[in-house]
DSSP file (Angstrom, degrees, kcal/mol; ACC not computed):
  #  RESIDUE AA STRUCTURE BP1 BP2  ACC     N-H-->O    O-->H-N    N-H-->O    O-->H-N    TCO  KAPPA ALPHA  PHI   PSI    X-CA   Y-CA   Z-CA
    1    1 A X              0   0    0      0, 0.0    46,-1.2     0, 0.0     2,-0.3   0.000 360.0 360.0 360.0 147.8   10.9  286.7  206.0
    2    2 A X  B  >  -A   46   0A   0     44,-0.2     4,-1.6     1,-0.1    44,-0.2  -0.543 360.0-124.0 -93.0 139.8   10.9  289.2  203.2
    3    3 A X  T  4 S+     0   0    0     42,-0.9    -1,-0.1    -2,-0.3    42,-0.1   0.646 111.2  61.5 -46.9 -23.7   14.7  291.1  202.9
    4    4 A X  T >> S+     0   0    0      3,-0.2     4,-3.4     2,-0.1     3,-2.8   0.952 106.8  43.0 -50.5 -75.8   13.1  294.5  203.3
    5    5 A X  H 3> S+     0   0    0      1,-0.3     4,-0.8     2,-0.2    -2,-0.2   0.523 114.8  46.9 -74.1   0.8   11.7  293.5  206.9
    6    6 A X  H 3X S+     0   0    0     -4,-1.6     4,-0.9     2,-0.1    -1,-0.3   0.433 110.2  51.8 -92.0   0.3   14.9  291.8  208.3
    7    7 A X  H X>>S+     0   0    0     -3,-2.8     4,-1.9     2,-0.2     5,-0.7   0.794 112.1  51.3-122.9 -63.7   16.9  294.8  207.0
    8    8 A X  H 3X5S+     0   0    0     -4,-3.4     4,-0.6     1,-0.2    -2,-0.1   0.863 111.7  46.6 -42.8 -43.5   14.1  297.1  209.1
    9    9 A X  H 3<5S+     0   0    0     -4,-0.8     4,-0.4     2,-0.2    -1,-0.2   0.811 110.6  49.2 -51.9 -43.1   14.6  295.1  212.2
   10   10 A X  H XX5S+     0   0    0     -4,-0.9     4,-2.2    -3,-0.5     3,-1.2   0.932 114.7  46.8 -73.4 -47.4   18.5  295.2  211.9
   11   11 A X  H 3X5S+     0   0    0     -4,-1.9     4,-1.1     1,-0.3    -1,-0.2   0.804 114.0  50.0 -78.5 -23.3   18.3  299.2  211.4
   12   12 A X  H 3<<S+     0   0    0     -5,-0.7    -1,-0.3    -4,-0.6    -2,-0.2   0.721 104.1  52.2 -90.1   3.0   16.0  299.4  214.2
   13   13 A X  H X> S+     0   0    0     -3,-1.2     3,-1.7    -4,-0.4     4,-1.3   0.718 108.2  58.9 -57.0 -63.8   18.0  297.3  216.5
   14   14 A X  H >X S+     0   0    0     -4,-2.2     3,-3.1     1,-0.3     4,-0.8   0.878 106.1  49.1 -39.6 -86.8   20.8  300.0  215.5
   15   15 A X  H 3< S+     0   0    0     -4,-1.1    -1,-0.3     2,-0.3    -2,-0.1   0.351 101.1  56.6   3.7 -48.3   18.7  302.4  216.7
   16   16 A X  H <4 S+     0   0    0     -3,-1.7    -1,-0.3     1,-0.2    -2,-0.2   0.710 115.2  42.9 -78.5 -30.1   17.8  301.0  220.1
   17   17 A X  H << S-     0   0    0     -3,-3.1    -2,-0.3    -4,-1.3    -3,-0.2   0.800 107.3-123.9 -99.6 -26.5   21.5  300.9  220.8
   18   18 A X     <  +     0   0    0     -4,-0.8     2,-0.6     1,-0.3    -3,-0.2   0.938  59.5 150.6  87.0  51.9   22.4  304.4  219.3
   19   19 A X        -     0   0    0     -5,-0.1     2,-0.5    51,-0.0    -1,-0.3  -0.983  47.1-129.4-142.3 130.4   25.1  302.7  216.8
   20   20 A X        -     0   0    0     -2,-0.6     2,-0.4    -3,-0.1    15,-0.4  -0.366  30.4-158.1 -63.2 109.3   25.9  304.0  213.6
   21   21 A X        -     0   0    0     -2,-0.5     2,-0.2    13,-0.1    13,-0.2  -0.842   9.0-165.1-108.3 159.6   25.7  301.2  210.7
   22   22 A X  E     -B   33   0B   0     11,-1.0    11,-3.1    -2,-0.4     2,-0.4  -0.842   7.7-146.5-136.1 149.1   27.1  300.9  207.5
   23   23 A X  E     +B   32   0B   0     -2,-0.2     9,-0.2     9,-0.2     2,-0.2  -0.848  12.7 179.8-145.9 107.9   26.4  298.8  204.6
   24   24 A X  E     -B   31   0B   0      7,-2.4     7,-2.5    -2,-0.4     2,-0.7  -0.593  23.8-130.2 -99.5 152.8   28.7  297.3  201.9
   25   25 A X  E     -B   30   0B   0      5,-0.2     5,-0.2    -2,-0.2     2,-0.1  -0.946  26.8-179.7-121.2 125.3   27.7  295.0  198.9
   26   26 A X        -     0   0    0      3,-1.9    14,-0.0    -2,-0.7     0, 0.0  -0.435  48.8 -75.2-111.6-170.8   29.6  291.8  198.3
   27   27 A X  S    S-     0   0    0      1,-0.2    -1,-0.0    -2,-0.1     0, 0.0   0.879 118.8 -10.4 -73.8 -79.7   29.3  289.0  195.6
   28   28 A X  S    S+     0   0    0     -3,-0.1    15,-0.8     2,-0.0    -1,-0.2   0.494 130.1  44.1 -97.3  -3.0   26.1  287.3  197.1
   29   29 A X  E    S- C   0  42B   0     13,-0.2    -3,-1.9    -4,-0.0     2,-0.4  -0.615  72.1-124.2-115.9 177.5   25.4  288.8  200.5
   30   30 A X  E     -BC  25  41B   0     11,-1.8    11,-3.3    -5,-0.2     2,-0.5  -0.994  25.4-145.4-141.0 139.1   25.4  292.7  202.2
   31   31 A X  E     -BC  24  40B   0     -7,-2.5    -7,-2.4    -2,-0.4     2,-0.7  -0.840   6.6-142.3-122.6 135.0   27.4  292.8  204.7
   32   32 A X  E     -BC  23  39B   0      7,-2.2     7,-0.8    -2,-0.5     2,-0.3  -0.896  14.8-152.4-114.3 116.3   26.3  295.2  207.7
   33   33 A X  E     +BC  22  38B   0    -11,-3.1   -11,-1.0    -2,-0.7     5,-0.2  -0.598  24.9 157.8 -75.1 123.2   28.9  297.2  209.7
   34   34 A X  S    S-     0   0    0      3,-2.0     2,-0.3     1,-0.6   -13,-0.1  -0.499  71.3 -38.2-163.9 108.4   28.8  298.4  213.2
   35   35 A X  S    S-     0   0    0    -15,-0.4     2,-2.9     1,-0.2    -1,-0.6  -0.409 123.9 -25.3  72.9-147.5   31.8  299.2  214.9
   36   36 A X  S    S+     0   0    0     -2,-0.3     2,-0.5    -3,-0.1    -1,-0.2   0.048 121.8  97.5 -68.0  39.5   34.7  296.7  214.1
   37   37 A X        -     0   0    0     -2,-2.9    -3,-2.0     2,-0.0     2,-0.4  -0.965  52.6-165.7-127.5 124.3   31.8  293.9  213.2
   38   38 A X  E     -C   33   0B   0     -2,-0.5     2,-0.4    -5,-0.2    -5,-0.3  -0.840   6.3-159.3-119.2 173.4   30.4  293.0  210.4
   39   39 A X  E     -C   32   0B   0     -7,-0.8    -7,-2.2    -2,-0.4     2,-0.7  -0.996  13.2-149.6-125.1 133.3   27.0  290.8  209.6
   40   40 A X  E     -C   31   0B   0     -2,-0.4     2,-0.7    -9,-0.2    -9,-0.2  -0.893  14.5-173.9-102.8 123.9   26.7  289.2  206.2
   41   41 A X  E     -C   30   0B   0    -11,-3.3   -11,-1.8    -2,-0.7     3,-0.1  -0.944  30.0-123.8-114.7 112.4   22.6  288.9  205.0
   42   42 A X  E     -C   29   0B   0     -2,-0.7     2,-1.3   -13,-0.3   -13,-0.2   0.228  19.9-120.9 -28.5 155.5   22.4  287.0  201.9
   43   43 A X        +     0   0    0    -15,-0.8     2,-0.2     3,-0.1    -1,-0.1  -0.834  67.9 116.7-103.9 118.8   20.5  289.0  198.9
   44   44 A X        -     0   0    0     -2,-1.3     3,-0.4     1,-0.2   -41,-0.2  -0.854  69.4-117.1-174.1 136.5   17.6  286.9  198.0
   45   45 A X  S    S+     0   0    0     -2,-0.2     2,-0.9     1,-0.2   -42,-0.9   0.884 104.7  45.2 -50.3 -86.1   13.8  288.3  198.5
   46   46 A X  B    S-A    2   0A   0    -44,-0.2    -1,-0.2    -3,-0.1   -44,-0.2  -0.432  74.7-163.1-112.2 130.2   13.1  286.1  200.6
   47   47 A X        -     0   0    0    -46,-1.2     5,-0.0    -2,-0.9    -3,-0.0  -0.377  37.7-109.5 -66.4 143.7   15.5  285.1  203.7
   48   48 A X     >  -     0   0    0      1,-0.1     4,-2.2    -2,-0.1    -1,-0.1  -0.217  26.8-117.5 -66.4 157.2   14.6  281.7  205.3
   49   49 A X  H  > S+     0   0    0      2,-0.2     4,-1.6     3,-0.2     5,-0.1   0.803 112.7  44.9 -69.0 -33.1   12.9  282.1  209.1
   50   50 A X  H  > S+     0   0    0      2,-0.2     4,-3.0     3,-0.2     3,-0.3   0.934 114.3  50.0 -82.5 -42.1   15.9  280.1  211.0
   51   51 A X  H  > S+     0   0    0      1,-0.3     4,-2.1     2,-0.2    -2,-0.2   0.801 109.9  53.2 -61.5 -43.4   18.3  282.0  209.0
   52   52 A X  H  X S+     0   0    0     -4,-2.2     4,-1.6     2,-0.2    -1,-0.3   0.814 111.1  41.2 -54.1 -43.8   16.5  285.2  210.0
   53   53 A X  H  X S+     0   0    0     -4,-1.6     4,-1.6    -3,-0.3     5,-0.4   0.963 109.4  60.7 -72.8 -47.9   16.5  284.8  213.6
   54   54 A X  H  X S+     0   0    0     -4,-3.0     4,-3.5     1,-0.2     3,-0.3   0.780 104.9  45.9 -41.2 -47.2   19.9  283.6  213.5
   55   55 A X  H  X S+     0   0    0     -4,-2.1     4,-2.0     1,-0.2     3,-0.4   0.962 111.4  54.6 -73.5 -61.6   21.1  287.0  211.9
   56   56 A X  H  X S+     0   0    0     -4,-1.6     4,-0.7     2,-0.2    -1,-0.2   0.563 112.7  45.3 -51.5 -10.5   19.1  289.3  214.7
   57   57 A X  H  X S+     0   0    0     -4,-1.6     4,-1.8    -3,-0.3    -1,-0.2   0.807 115.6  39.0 -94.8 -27.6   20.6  287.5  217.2
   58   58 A X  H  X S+     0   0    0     -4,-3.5     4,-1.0    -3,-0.4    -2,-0.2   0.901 116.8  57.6 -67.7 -28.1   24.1  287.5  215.9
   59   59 A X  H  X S+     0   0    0     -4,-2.0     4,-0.8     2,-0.2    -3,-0.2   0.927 105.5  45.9 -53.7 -44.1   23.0  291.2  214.9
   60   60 A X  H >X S+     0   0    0     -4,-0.7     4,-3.8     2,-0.2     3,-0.7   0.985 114.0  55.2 -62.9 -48.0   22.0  292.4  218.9
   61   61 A X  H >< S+     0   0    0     -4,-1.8     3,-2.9     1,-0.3     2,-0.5   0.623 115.3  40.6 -42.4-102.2   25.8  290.5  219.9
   62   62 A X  H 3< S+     0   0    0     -4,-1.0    -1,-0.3     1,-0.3    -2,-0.2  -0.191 112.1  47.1 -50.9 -32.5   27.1  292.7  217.5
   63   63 A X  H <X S+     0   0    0     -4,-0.8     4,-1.9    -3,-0.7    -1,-0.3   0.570 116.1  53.6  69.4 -66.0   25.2  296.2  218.2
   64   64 A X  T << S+     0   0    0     -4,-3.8    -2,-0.2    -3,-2.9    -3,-0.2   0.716 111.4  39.3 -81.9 -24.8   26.1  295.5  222.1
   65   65 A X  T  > S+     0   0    0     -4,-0.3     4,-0.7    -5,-0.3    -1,-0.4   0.500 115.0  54.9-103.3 -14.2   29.9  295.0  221.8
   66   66 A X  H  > S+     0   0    0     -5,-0.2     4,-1.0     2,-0.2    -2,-0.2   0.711 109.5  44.8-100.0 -24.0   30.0  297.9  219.2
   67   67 A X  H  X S+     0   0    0     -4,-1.9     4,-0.6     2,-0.2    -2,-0.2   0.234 110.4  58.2-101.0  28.7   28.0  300.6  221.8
   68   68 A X  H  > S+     0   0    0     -5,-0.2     4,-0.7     2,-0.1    -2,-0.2   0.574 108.9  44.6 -97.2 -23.1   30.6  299.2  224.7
   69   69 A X  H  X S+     0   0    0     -4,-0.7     4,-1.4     2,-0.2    -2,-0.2   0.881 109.2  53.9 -91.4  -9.0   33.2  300.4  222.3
   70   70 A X  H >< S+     0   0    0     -4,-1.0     3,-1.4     1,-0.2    -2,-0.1   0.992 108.8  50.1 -31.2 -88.4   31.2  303.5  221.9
   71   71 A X  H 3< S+     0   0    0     -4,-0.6    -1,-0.2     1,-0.3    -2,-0.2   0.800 105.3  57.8 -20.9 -45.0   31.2  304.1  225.8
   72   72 A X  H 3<        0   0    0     -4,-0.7    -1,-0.3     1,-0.4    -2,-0.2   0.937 360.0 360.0 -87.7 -43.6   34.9  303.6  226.1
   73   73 A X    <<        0   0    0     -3,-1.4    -1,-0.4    -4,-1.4    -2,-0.2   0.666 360.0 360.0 -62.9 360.0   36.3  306.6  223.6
């Protein structure tokens, strides 16, 4: 999967949940914020497929516990 279209999925995920993300650059990866969480996606065009789902599912975990702390303030 190309880095573009996992990085469209992750902000549209965002989206779905109505959490704010943020995005920091570290030595090989970019690491995606939302609430106290962070996600690391490797920088490489293209991300491997297992490696890709893996990161949109740890992404939704991450997303879902960050608009339950939304709810609570």
């Amino acid at each position: 999967m190309r880095k573009r279209d996992l990085e469209r999925r992750m902000r549209k995920l965002a989206k779905e949940y109505g959490v704010p993300v943020r995005s920091t650059e570290g030595g090989s990866h970019t690491k995606w914020h939302a609430g106290s969480e962070a996600m690391p996606v490797p920088r490489h065009a293209e991300v491997n497929e297992r490696t890709a789902k893996g990161i949109l599912e740890n992404w939704e975990s991450i997303l879902i516990e960050a608009a339950k702390e939304q709810e609570a303030q």
